[in-house]
Backbone as JSON Lines, residues from 0, in Angstrom:
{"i":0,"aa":"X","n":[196.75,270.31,-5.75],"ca":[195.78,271.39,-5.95],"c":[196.24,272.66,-5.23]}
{"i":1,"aa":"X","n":[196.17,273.43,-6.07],"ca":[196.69,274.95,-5.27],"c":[194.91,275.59,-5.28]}
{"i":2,"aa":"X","n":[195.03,276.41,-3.54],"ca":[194.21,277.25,-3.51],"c":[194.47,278.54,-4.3]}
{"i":3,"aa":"X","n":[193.28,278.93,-4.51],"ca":[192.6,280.2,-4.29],"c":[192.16,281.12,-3.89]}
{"i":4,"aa":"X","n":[193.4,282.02,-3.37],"ca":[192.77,282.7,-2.17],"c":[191.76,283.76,-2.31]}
{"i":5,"aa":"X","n":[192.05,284.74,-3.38],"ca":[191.27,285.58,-3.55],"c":[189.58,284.69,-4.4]}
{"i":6,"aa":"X","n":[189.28,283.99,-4.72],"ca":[187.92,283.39,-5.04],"c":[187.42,282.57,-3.52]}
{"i":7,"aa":"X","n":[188.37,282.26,-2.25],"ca":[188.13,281.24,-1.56],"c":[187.1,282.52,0.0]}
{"i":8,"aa":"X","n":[188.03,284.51,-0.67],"ca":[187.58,284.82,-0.12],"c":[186.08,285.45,-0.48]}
{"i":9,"aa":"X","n":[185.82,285.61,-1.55],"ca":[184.37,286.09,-2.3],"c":[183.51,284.78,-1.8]}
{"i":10,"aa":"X","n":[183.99,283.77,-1.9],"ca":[183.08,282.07,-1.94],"c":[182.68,282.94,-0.49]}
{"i":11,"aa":"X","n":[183.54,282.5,0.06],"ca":[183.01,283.31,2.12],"c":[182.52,284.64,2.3]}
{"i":12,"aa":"X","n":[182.36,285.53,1.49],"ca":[181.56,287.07,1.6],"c":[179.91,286.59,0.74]}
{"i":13,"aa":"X","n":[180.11,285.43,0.15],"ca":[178.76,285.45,-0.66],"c":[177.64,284.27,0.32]}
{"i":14,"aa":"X","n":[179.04,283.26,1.43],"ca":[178.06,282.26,2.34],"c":[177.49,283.21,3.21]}
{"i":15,"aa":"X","n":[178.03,284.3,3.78],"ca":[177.65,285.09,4.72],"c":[176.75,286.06,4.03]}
{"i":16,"aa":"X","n":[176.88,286.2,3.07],"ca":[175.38,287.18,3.0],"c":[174.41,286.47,2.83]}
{"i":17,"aa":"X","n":[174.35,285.27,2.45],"ca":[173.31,284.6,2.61],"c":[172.72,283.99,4.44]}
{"i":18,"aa":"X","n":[173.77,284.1,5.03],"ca":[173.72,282.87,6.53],"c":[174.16,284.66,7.04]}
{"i":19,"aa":"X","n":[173.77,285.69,7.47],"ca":[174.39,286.59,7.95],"c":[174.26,286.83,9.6]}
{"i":20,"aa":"X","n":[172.04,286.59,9.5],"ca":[171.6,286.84,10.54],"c":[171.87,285.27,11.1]}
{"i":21,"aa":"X","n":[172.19,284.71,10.65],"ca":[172.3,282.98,11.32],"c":[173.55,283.69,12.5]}
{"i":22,"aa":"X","n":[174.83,283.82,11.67],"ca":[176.05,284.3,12.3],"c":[175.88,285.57,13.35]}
{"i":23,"aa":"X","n":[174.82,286.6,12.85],"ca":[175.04,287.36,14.1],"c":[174.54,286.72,15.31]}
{"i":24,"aa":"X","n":[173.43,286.0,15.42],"ca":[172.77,285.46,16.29],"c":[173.51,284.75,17.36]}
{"i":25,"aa":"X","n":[174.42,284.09,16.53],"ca":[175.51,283.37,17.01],"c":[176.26,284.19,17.68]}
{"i":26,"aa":"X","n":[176.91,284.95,17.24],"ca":[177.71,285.9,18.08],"c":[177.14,286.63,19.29]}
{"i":27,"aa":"X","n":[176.15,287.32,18.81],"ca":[175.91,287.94,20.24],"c":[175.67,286.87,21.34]}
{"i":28,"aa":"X","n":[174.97,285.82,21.02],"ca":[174.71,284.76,21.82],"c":[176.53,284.44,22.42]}
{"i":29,"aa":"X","n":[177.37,284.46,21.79],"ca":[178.66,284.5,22.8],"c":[179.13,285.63,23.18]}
{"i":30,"aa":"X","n":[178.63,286.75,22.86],"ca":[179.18,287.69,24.08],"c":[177.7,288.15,25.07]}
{"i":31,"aa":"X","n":[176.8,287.65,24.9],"ca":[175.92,287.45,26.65],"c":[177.13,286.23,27.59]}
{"i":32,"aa":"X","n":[176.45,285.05,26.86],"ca":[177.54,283.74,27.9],"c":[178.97,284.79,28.2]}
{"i":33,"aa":"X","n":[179.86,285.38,27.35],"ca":[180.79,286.26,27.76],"c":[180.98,286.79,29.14]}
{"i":34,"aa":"X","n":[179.96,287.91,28.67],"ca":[179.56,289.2,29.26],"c":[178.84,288.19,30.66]}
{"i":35,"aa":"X","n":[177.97,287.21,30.83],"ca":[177.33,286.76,32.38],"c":[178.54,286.13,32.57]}
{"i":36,"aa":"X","n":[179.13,285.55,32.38],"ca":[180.93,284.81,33.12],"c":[181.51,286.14,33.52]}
{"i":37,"aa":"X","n":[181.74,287.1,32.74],"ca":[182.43,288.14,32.97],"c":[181.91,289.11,34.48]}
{"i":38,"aa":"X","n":[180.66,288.93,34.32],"ca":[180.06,289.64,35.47],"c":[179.63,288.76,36.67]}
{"i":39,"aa":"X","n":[179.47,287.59,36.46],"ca":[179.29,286.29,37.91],"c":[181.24,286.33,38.51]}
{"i":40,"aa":"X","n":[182.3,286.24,37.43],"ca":[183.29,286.61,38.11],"c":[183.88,287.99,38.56]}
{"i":41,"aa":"X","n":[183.14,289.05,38.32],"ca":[183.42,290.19,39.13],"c":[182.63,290.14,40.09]}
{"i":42,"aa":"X","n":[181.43,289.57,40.39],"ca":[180.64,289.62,41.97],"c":[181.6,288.74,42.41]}
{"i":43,"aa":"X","n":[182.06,287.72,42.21],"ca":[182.78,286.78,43.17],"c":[184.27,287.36,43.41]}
{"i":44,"aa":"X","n":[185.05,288.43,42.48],"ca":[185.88,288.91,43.52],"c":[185.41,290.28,44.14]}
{"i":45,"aa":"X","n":[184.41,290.64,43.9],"ca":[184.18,291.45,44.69],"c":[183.75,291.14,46.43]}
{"i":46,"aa":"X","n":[183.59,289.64,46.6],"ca":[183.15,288.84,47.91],"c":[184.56,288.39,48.33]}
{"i":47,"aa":"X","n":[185.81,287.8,47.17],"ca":[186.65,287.48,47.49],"c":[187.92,287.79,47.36]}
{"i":48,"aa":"X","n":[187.7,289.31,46.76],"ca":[188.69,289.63,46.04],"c":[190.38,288.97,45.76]}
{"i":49,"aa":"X","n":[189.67,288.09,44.33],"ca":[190.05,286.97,43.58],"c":[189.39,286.18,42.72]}
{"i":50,"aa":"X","n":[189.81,285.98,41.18],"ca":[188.65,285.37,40.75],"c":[188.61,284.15,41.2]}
{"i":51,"aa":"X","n":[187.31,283.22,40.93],"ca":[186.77,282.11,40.9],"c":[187.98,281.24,39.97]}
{"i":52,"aa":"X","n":[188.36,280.53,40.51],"ca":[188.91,279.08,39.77],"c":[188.0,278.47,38.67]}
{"i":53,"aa":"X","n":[186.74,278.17,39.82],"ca":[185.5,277.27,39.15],"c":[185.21,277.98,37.54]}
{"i":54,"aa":"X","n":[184.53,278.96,38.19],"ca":[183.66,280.19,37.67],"c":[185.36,280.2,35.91]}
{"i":55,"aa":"X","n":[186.52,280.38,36.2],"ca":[187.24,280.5,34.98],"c":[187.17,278.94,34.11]}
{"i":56,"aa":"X","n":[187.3,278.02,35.0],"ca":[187.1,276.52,34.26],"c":[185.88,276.75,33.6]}
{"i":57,"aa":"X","n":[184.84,276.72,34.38],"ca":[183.3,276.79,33.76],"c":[183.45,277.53,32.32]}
{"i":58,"aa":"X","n":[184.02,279.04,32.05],"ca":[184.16,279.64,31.04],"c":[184.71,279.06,30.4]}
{"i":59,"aa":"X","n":[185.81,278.0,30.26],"ca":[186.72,277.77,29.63],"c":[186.21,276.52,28.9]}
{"i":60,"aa":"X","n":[185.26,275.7,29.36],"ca":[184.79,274.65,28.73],"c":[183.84,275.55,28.21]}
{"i":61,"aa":"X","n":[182.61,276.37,28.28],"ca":[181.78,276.55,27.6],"c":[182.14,277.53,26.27]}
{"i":62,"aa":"X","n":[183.32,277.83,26.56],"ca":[183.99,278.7,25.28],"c":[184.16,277.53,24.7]}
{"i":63,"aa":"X","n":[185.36,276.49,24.89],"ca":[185.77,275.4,24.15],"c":[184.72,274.8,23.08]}
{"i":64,"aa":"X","n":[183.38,274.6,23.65],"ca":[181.88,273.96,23.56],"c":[181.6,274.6,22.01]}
{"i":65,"aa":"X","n":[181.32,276.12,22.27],"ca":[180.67,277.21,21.42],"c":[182.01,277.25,20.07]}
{"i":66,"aa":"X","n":[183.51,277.25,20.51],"ca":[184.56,277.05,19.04],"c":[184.1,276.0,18.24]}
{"i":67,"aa":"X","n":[183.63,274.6,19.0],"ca":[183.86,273.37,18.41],"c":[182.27,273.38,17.57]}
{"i":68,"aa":"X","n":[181.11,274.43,18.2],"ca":[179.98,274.32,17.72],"c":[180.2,275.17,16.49]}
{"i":69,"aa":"X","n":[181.14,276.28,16.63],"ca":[180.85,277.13,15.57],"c":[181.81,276.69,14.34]}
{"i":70,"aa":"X","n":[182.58,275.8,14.32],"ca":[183.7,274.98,13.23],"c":[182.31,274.26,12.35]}
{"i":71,"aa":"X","n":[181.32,273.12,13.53],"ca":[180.67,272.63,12.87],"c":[179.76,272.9,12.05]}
{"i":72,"aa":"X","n":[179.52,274.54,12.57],"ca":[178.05,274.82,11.42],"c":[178.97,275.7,10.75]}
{"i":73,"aa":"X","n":[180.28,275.99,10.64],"ca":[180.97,276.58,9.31],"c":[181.1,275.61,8.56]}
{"i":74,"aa":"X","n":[181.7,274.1,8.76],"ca":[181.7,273.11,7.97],"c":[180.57,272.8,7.15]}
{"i":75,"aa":"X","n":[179.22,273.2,8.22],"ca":[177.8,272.75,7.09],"c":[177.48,273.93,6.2]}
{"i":76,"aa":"X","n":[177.61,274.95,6.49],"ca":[177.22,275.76,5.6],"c":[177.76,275.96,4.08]}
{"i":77,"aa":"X","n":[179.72,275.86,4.44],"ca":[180.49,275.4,3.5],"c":[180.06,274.2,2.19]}
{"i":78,"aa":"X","n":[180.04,273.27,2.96],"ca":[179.15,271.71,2.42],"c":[177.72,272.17,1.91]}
{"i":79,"aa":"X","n":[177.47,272.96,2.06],"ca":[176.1,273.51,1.6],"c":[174.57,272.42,2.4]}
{"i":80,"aa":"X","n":[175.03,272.21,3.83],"ca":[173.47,271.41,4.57],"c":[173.32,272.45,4.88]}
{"i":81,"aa":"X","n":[171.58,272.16,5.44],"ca":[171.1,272.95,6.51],"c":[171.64,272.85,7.83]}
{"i":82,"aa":"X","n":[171.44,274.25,8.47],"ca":[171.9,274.75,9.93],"c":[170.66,275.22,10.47]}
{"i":83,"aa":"X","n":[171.52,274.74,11.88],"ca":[170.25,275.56,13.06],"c":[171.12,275.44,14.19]}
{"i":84,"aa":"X","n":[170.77,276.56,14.84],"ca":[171.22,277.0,16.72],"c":[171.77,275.78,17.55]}
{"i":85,"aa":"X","n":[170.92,274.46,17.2],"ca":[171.09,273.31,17.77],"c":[172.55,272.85,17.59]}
{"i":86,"aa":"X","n":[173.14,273.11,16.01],"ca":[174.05,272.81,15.8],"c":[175.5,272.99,16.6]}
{"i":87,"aa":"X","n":[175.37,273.85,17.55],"ca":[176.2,274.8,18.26],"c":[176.86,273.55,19.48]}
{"i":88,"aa":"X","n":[175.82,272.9,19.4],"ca":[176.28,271.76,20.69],"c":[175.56,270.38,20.37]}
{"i":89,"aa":"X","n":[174.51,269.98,19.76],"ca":[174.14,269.18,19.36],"c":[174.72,267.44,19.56]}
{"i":90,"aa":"X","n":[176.06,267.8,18.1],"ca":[176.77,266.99,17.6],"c":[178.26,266.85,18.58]}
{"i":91,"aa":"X","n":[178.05,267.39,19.45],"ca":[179.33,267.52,20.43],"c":[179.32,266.41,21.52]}
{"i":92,"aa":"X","n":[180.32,265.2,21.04],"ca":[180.16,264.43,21.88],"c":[181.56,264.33,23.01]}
{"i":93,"aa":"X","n":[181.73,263.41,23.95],"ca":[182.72,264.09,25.64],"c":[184.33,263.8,24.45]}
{"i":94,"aa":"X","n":[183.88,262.7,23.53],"ca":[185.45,262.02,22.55],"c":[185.86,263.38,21.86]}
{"i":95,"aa":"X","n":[184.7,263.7,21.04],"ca":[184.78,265.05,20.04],"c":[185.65,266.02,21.13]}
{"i":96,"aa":"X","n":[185.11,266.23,22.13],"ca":[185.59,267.5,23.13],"c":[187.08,267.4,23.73]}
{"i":97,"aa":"X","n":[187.45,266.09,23.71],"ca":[188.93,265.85,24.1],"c":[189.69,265.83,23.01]}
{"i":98,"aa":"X","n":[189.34,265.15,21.88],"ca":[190.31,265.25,21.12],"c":[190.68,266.85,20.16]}
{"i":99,"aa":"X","n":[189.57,267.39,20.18],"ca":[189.69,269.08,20.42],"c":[190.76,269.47,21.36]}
{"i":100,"aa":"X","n":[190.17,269.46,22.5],"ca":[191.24,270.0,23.47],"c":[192.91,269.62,23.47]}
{"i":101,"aa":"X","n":[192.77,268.25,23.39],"ca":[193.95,267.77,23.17],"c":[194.79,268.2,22.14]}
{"i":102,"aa":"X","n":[194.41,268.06,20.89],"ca":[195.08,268.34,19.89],"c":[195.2,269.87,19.62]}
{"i":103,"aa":"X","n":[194.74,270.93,20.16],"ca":[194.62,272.1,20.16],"c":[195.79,272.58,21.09]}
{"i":104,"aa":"X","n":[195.93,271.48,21.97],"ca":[196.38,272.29,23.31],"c":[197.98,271.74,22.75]}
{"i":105,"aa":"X","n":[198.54,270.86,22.31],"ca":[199.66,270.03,21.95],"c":[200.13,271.38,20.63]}
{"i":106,"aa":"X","n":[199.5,271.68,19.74],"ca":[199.37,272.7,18.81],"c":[199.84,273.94,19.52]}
{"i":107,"aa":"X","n":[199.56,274.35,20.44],"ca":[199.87,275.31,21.42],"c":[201.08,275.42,21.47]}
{"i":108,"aa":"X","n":[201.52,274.32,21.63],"ca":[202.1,273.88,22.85],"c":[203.99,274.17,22.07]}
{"i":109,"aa":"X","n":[203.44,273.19,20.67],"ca":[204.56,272.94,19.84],"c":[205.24,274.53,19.26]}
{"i":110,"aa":"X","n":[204.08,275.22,18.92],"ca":[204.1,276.45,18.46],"c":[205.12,277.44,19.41]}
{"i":111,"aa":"X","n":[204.61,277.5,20.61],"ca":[205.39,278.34,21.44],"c":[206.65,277.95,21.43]}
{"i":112,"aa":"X","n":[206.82,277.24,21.54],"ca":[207.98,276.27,21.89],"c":[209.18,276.68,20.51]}
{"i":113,"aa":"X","n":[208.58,276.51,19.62],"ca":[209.12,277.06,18.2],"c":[209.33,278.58,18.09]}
{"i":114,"aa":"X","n":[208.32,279.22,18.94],"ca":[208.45,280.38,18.71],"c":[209.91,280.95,19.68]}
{"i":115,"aa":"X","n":[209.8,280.43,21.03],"ca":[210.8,280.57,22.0],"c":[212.18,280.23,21.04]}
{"i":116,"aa":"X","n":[212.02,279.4,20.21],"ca":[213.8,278.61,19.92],"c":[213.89,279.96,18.4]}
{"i":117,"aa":"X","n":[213.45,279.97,17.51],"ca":[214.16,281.03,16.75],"c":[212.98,281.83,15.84]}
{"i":118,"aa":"X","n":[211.38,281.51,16.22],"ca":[209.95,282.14,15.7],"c":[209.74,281.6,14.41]}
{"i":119,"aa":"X","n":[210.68,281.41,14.0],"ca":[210.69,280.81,12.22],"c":[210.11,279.65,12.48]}
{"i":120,"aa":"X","n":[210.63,278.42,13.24],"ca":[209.63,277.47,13.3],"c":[208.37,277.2,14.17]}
{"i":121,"aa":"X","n":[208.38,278.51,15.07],"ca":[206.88,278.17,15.61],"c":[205.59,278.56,14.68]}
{"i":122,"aa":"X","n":[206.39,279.52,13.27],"ca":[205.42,280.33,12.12],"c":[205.38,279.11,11.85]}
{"i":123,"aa":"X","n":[206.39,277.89,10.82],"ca":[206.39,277.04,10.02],"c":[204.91,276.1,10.69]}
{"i":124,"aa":"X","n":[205.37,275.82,11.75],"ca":[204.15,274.66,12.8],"c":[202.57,275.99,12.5]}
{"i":125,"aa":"X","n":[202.72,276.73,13.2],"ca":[201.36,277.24,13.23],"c":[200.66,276.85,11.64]}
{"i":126,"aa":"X","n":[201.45,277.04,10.67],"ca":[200.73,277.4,9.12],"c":[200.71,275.54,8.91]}
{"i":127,"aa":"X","n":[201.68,274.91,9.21],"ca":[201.11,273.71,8.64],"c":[200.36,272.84,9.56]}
{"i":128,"aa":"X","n":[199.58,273.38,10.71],"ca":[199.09,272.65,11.5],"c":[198.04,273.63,11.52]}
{"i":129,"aa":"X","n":[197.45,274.51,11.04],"ca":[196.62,275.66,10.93],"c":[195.24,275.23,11.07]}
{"i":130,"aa":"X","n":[195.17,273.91,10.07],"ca":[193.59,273.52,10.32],"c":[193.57,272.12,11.47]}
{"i":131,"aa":"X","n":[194.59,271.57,12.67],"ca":[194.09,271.4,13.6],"c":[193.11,270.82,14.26]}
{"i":132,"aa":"X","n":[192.18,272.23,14.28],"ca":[190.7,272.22,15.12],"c":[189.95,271.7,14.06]}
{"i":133,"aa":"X","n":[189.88,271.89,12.93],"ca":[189.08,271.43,11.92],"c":[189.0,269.85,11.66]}
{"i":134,"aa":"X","n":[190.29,269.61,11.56],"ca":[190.07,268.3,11.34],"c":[189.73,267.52,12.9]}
{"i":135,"aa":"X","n":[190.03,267.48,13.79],"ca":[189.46,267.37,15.03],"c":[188.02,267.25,15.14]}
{"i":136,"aa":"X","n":[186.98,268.46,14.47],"ca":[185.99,268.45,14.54],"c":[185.47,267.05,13.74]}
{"i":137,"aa":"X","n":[185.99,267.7,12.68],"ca":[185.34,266.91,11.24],"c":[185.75,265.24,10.9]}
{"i":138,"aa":"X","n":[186.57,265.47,11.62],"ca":[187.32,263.32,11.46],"c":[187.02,262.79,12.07]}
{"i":139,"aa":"X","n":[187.14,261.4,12.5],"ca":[186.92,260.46,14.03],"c":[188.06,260.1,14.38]}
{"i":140,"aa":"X","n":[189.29,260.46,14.22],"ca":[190.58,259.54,14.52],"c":[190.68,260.81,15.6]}
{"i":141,"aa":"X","n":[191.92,260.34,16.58],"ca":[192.07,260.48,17.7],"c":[193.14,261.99,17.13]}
{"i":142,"aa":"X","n":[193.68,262.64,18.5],"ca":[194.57,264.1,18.29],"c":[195.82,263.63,17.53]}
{"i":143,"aa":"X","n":[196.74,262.52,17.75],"ca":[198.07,262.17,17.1],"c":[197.7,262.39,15.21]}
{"i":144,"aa":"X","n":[196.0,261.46,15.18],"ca":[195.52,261.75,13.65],"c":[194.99,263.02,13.26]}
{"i":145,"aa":"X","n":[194.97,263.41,13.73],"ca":[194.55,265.07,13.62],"c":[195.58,265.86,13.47]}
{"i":146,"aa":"X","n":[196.63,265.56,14.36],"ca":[198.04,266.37,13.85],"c":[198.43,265.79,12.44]}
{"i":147,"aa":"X","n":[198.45,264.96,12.58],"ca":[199.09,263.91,10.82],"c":[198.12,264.8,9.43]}
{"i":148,"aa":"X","n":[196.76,264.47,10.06],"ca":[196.4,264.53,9.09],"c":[196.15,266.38,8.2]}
{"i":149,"aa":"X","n":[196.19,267.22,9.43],"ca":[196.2,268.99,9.28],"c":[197.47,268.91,8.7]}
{"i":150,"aa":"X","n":[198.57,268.35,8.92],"ca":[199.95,268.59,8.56],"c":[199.89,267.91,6.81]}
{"i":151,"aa":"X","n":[199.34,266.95,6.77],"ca":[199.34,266.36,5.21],"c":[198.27,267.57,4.31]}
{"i":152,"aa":"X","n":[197.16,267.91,5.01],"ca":[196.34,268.99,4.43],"c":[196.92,270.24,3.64]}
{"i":153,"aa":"X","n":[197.76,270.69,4.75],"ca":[198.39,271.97,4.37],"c":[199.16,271.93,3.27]}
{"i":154,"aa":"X","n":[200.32,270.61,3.51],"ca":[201.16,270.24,2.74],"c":[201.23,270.57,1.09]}
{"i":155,"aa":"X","n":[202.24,271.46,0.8],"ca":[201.95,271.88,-0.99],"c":[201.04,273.54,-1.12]}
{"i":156,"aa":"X","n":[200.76,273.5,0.11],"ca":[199.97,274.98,0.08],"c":[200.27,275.86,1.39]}
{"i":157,"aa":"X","n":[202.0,275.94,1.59],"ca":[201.62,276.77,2.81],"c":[201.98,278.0,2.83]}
{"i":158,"aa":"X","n":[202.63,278.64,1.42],"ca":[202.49,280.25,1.89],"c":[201.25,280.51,1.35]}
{"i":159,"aa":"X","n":[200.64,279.5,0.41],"ca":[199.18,279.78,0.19],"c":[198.02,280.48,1.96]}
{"i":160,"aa":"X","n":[198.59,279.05,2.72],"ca":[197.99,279.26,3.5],"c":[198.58,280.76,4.4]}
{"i":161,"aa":"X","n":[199.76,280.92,4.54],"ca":[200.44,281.72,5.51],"c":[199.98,283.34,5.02]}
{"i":162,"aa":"X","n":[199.46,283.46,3.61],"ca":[198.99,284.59,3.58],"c":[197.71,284.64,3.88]}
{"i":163,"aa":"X","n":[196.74,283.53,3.78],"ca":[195.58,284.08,3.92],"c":[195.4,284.1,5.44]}
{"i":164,"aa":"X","n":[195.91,283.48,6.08],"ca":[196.2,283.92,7.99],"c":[196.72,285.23,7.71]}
{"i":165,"aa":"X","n":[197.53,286.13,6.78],"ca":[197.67,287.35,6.94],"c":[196.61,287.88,7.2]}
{"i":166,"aa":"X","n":[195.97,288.07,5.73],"ca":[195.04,288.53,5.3],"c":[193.68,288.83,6.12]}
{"i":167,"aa":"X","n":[193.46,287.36,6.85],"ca":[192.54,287.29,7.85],"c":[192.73,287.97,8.73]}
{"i":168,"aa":"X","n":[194.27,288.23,9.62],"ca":[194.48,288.99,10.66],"c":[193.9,290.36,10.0]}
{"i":169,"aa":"X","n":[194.55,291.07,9.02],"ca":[194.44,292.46,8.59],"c":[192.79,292.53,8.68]}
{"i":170,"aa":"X","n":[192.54,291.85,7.98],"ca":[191.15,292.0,7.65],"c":[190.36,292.41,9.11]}
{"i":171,"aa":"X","n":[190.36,291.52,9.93],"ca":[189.74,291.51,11.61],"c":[189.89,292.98,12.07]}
{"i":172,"aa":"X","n":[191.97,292.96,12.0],"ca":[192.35,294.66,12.8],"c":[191.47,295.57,12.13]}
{"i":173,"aa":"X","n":[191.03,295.71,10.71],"ca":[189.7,296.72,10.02],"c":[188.67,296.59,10.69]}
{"i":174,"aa":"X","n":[187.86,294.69,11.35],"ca":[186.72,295.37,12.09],"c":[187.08,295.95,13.57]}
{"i":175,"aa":"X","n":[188.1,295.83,13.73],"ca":[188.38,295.81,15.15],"c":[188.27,297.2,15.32]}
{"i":176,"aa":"X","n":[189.0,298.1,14.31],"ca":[189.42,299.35,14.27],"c":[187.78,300.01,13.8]}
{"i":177,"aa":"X","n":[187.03,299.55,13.38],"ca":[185.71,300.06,12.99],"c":[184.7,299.87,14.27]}
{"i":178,"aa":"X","n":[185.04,300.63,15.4],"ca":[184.18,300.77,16.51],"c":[183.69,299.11,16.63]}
{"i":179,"aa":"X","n":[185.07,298.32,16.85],"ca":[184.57,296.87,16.96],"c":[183.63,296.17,16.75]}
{"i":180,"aa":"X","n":[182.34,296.97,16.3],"ca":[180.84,296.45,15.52],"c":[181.43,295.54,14.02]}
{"i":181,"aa":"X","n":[182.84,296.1,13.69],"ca":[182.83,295.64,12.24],"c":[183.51,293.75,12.69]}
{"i":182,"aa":"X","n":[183.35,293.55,13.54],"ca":[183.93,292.3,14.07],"c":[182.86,291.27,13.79]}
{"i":183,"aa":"X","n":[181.53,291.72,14.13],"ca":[180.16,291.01,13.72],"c":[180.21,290.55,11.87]}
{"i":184,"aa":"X","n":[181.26,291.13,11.38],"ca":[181.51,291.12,9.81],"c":[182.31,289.88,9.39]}
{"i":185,"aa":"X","n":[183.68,290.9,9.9],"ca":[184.63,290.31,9.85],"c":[185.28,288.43,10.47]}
{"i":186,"aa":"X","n":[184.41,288.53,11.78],"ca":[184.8,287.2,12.67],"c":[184.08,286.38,11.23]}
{"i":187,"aa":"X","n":[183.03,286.33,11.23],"ca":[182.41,285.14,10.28],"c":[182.5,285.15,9.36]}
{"i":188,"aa":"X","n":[182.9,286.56,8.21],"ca":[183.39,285.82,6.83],"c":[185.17,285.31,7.04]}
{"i":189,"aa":"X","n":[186.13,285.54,7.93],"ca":[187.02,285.12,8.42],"c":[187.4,283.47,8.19]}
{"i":190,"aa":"X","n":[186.33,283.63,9.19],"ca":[185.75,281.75,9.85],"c":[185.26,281.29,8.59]}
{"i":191,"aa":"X","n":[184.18,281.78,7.71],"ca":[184.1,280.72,6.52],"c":[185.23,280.81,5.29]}
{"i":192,"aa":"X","n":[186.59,281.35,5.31],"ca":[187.31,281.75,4.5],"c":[187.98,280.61,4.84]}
{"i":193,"aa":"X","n":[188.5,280.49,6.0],"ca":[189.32,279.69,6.52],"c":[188.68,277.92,6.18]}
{"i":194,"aa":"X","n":[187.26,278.03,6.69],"ca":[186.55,276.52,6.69],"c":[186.8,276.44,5.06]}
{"i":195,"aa":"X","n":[186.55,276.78,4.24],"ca":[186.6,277.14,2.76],"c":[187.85,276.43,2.78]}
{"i":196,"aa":"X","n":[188.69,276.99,3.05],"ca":[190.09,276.73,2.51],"c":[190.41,275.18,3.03]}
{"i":197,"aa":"X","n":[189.82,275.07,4.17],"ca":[190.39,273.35,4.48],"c":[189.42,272.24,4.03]}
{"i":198,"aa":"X","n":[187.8,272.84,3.73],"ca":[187.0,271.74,2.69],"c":[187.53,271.68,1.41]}
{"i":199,"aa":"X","n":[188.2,272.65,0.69],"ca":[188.63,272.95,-0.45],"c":[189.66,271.82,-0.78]}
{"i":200,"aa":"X","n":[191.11,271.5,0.23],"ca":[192.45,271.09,0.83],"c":[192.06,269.8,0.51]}
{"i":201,"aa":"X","n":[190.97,269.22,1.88],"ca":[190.57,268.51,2.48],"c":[190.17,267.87,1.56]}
{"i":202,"aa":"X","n":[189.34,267.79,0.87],"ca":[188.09,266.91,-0.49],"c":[189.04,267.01,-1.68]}
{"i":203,"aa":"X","n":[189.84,268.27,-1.7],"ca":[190.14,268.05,-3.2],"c":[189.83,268.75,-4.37]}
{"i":204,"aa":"X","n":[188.73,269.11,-4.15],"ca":[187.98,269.69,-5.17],"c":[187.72,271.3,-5.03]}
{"i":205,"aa":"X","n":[187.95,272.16,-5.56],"ca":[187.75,273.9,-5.84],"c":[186.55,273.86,-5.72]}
{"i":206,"aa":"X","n":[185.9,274.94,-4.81],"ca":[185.01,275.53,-4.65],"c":[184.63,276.8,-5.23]}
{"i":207,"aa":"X","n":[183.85,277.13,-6.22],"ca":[183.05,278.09,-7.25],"c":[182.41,279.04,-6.43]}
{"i":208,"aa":"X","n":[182.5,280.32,-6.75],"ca":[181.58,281.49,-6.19],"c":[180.47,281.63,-7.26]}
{"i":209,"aa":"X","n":[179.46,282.17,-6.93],"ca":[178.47,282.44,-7.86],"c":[178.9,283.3,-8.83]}
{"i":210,"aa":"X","n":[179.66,284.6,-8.26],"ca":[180.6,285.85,-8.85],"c":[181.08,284.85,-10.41]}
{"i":211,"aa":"X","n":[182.27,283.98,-9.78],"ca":[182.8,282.97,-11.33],"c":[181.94,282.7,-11.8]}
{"i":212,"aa":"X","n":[181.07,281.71,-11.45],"ca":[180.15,280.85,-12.23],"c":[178.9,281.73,-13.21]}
{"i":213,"aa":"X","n":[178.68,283.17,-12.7],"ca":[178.41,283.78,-14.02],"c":[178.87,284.61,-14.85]}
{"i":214,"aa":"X","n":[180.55,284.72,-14.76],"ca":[180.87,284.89,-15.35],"c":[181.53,284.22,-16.79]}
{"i":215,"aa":"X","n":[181.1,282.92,-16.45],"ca":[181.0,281.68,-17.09],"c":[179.75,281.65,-17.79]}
C-alpha cells in the first residue's frame, strides 16, 4: 500500500477542525507545566546559581508523560473514539513508560551515530524508524518489537515517508515564523498527519477525507 500524502494531509486539517479546541487546551496546558518548571528552575538557580538536577529529571519525565499522552489521544481521534483530558495520562502504565523511553532513546541513539559516520544513514534510520514512539504507544511488545515492528511499517514507503517529515518540518517553520501563535495550528495538524500516516501503514487500509468522499 502506498500512502497518500497530500489526502493523509487534508484527512489531518479536517480531524483538527473538528478536535481544535480539544488540541489547544492541550497545548497550553503544556506550556503552563513548561513555563512553572521553567520558572521553579530559575528560583533555584537563582539560590544556587545552577540548575536543579531534580527539578530537570522531574521535567523530563513529565514531558515524556504528556508525548506518550498526546500519541494516545492522536491515535483515538484518528480511529475515530472518543477523547477526553484524562486521556493524557490515564492509559499510561510504568511498562508503557519504559518501553517509550527505551525504544526512543536507542532510536536516538542509532540515528546520531549514523549521522556522525556519513548523515546518509542516520536520514535512512530516522525515516524508517520514524514511527518508533507510535508503535511503542500503541503495541504491547517490548522496545526490540517496536524497533522491528516501525522498521517493517515504514518498509515500501520511505521517501513517501521522508517527504512528509519534510513537509511537516516546513510546514511548523510557517507557524513558527507566524509570531509562533501559528504553532497552536501547526503542532497538531502535524501530529495528526503523522498518526494518520502510521494508522494508515499500520492497519492497511487508506483513510478517506470527507473533501474525497464527496467528491464521490
Amino acid at each position: 500500500m502506498k500512502l497518500d500524502i497530500r489526502e493523509t494531509f487534508v484527512l489531518a486539517r479536517e480531524l483538527f477542525e473538528k478536535h481544535w479546541q480539544f488540541y489547544l487546551g492541550i497545548l497550553l496546558t503544556l506550556v503552563v507545566v513548561s513555563g512553572l518548571f521553567s520558572v521553579l528552575d530559575a528560583t533555584l538557580y537563582e539560590v544556587n546559581f545552577e540548575s536543579s538536577p531534580l527539578v530537570l529529571l522531574l521535567a523530563f519525565l513529565v514531558a515524556t508523560v504528556l508525548q506518550i499522552g498526546f500519541i494516545e489521544i492522536s491515535l483515538r481521534i484518528v480511529r475515530g473514539k472518543k477523547v477526553s483530558y484524562e486521556d493524557l495520562y490515564q492509559n499510561i502504565t510504568v511498562r508503557k513508560f519504559l518501553i517509550y523511553l527505551i525504544a526512543s532513546s536507542v532510536v536516538v541513539l542509532l540515528v546520531a551515530l549514523g549521522m556522525v559516520l556519513l548523515i546518509l544513514p542516520g536520514i535512512y534510520l530516522a525515516v524508517s524508524l520514524i514511527f518508533i514512539e507510535y508503535v511503542a504507544v500503541d503495541k504491547k511488545g517490548g522496545p526490540v518489537e517496536a524497533i522491528v515492528e516501525s522498521w517493517k511499517i515504514a518498509k515500501g514507503n520511505w521517501w513517501k515517508l521522508f517527504w512528509l517529515g519534510i513537509l511537516i518540518l516546513l510546514f511548523n517553520l510557517v507557524g513558527l515564523f507566524a509570531f509562533v501563535l501559528g504553532l497552536l495550528i501547526t503542532v497538531p495538524i502535524s501530529m495528526l498527519a503523522m498518526t494518520s500516516a502510521y494508522d494508515q501503514l499500520e492497519s492497511g487500509k487508506l483513510l478517506v477525507s470527507e473533501r474525497k468522499k464527496k467528491k464521490k
